[in-house]
C-alpha positions as CSV (number, residue, x, y, z in Angstrom):
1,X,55.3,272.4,181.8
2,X,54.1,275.9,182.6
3,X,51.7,275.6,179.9
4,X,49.9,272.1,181.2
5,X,49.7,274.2,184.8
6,X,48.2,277.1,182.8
7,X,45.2,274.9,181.7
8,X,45.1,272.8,184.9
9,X,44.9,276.3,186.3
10,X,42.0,277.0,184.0
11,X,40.1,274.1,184.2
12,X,40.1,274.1,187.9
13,X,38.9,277.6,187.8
14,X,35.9,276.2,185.2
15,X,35.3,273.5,187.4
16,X,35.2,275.2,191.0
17,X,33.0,278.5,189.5
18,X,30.2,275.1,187.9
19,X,30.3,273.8,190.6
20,X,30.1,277.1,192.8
21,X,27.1,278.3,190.2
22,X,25.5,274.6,190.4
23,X,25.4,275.0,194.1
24,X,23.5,278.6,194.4
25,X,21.3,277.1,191.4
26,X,20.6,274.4,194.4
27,X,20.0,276.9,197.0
28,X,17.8,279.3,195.0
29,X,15.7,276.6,193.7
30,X,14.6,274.8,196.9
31,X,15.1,277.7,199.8
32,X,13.0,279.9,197.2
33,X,9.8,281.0,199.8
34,X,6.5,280.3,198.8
35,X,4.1,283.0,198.8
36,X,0.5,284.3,198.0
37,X,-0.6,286.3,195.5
38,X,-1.7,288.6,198.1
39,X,2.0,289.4,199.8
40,X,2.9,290.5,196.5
41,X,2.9,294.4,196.2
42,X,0.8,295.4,193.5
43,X,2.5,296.1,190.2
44,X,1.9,297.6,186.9
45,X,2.1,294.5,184.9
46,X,2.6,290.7,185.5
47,X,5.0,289.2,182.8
48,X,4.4,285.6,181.9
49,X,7.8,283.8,180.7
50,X,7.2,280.7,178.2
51,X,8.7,277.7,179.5
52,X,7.9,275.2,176.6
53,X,6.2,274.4,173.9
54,X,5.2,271.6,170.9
55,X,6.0,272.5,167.2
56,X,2.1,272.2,167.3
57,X,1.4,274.8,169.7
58,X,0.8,272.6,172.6
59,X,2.0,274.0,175.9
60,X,4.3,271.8,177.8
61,X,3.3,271.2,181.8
62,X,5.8,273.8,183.3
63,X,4.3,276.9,180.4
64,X,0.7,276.4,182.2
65,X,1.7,276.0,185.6
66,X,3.4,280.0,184.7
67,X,0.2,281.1,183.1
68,X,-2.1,279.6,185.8
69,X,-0.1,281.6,188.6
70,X,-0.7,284.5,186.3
71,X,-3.9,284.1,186.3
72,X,-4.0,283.9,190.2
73,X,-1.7,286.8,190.2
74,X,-4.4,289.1,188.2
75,X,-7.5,288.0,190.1
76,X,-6.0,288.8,193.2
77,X,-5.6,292.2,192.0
78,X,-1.9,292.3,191.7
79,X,-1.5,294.2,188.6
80,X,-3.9,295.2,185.8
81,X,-2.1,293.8,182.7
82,X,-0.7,290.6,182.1
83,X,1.9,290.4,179.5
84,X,3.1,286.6,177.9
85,X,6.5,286.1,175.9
86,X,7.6,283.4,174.1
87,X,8.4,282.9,170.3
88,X,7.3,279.7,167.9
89,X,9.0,276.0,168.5
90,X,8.9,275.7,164.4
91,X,8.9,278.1,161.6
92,X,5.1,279.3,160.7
93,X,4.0,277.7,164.0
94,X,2.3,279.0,166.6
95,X,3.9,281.6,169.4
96,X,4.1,280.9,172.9
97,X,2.9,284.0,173.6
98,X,-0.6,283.8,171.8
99,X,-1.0,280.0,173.2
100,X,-0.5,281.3,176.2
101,X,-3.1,284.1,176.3
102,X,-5.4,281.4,174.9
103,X,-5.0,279.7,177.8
104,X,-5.2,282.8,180.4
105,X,-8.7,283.6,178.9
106,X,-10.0,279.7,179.5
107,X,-8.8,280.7,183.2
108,X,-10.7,284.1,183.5
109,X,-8.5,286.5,182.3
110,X,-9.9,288.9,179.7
111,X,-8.4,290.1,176.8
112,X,-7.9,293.4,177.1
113,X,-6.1,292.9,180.1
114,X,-3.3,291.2,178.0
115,X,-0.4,291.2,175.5
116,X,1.4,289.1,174.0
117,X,5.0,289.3,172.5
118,X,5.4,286.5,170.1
119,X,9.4,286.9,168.5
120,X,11.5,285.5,171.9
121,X,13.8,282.4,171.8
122,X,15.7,283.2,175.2
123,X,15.3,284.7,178.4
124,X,17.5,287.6,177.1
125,X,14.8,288.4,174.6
126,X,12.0,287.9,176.2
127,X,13.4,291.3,178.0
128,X,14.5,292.8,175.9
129,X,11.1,292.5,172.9
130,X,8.7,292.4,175.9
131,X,9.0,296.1,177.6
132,X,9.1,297.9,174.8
133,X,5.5,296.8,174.8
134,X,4.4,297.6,178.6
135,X,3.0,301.2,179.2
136,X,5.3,301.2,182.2
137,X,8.8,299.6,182.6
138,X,8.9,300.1,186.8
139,X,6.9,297.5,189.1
140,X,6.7,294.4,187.1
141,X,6.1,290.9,188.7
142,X,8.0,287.9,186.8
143,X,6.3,284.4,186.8
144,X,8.4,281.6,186.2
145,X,9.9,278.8,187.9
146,X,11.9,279.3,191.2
147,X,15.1,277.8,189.3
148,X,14.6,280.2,186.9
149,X,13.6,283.7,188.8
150,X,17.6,284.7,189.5
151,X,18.2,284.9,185.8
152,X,15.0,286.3,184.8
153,X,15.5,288.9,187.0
154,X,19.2,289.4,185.9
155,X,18.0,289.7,182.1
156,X,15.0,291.8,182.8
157,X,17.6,294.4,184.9
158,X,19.7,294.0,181.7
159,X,17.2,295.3,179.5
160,X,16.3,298.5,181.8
161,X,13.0,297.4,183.9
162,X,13.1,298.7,187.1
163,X,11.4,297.5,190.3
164,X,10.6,294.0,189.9
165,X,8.9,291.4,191.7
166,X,9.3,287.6,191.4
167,X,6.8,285.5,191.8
168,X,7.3,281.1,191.2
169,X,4.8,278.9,189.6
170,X,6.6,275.8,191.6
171,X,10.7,275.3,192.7
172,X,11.4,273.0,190.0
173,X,9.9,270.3,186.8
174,X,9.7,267.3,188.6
175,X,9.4,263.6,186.9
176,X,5.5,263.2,186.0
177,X,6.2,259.5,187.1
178,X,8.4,259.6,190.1
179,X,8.0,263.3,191.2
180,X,11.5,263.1,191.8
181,X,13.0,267.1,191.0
182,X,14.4,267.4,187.3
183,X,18.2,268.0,188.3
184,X,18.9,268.3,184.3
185,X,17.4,271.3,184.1
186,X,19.3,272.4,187.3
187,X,22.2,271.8,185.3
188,X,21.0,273.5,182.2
189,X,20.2,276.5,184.2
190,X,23.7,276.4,185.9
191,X,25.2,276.6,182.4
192,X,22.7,279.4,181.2
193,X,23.7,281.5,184.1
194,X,26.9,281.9,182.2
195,X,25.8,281.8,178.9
196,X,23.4,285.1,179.5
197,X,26.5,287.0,180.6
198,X,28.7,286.4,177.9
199,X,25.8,287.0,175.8
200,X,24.5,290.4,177.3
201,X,27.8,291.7,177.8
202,X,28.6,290.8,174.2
203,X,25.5,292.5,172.8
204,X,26.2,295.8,174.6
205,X,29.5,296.0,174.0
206,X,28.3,296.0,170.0
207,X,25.6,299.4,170.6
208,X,28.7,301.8,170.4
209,X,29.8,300.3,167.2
210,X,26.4,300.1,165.8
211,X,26.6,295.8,165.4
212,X,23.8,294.4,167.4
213,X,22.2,291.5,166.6
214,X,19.0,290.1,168.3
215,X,20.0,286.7,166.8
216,X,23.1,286.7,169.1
217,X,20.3,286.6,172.0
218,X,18.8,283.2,170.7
């Protein structure tokens, strides 16, 4: 008997912190305020997180809505550098990150004014691959989806960038057909939340010992 209330005990505490976690992934998303590039404080870079892409190098909906709010971002002066992160969706693809400056020059933005970091799989290493590459690591706005911003912010902290500013490209994916909000990837999210934390903690834990992986970031 005591063990059955050990692991009642234990899934009620996995169920209550979801659901907890599920619930601020609610309240971030759609209380998130919108703002204009111009309330933004200006920053030393703008960082452009991928949010999807074809095995052909096609940008899904959500990735262009980021870059185009970059693009806003750096004509209105907000920082002088954009950088965009984001891996390949098939081995000897395209990255993210070069699709996506592709697409930031069709919308004005010129090449020298960008980078892109083209290893990521995961928030945690689009961190941790993507300063290393920024002249400064302090006053950095990230672009990304409103659901998204808590845990880009929490990963970016993680990897040591300082001073950062979030800016969303819109709250949520909504249905192309119904517009209704996509409440899958709410739940995704409220699972990544997690998922991060064991990870980051995991991969620090390893420095000391010498055993870090950047596959254990995937």
């Amino acid at each position: 008997m005591g063990m059955i209330r050990r692991i009642k005990k234990i899934a009620q505490w996995f169920a209550s912190t979801g659901l907890f976690t599920f619930g601020a992934v609610l309240l971030w998303t759609f209380l998130w305020p919108e703002r204009q590039a111009s309330e933004l404080p200006r920053a030393n870079a703008i960082i452009c997180l991928g949010g999807g892409m074809s095995a052909d190098g096609t940008l899904h909906t959500a990735t262009r809505q980021r870059v185009a709010k970059c693009a806003e971002l750096y004509h209105a002066d907000r920082a002088p550098l954009v950088a965009f992160t984001g891996g390949t969706a098939a081995p000897g693809g395209p990255s993210a990150g070069e699709q996506m400056a592709a697409l930031a020059v069709s919308l004005g933005v010129p090449k020298a004014a960008m980078i892109s970091e083209n290893r990521s799989q995961s928030t945690l290493q689009n961190a941790l691959f993507t300063l290393p590459l920024l002249p400064q690591q302090t006053d950095l706005i990230l672009v990304t989806e409103a659901f998204h911003l808590p845990r880009s912010w929490a990963s970016f902290r993680w990897a040591g960038a300082n001073r950062l500013h979030l800016a969303a490209s819109e709250k949520v994916r909504r249905n192309p057909e119904t517009g209704r909000p996509g409440f899958n990837i709410l739940l995704r999210e409220t699972a990544a939340v997690w998922f991060n934390l064991f990870r980051a903690v995991a991969w620090s834990a390893a420095a000391p010992l010498n055993l870090q992986d950047d596959g254990w970031l995937h």
